[in-house]
N, C-alpha and C positions, 0 to 999 in steps of 0.2 A: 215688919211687924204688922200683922192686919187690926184692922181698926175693928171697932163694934160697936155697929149702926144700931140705932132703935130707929125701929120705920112705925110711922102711925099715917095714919088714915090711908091705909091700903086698901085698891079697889081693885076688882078684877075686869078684864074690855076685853072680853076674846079669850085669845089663852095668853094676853102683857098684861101684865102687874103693875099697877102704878103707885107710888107710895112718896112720903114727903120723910128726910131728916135735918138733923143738923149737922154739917160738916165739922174737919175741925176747929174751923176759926170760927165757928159759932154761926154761919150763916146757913138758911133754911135754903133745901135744895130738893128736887124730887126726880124720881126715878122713874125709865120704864124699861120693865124686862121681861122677856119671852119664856112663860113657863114651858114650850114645846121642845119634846127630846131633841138634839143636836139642832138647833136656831141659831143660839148663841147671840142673840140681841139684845143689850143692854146699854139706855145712855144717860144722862144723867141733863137734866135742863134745872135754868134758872127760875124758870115759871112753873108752877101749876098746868094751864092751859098748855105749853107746849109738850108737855108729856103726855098728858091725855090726849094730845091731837096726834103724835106719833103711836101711843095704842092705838089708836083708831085705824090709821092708817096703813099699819105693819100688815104686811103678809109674810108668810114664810116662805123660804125657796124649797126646805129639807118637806121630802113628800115620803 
């Protein structure tokens, strides 16, 4: 069964997405994912900071 996230304070770095929810056990989590066609890169960190430092640093391989 998929869950259904509300993301807030989503920001855009490039073409990764960064955004903050709450999972299901109530803890705050944040995301970064690759809006670019076949990437496929999405991970999910415990901080803030570390999502936004892997938007930063993402490149894509698909050209």
């Amino acid at each position: 069964m998929s869950t259904n996230r509300r993301f807030r304070r989503v920001v855009r770095i490039g073409p990764v997405q960064v955004a903050t929810y709450n999972d299901n056990r109530g803890h705050e989590k944040h995301t970064a994912a690759c809006t670019a066609p076949r990437c496929g890169f999405s991970t999910d960190y415990d901080s803030r900071a570390a999502a936004e430092l892997a938007a930063r640093t993402h490149r894509c391989r698909v050209r």
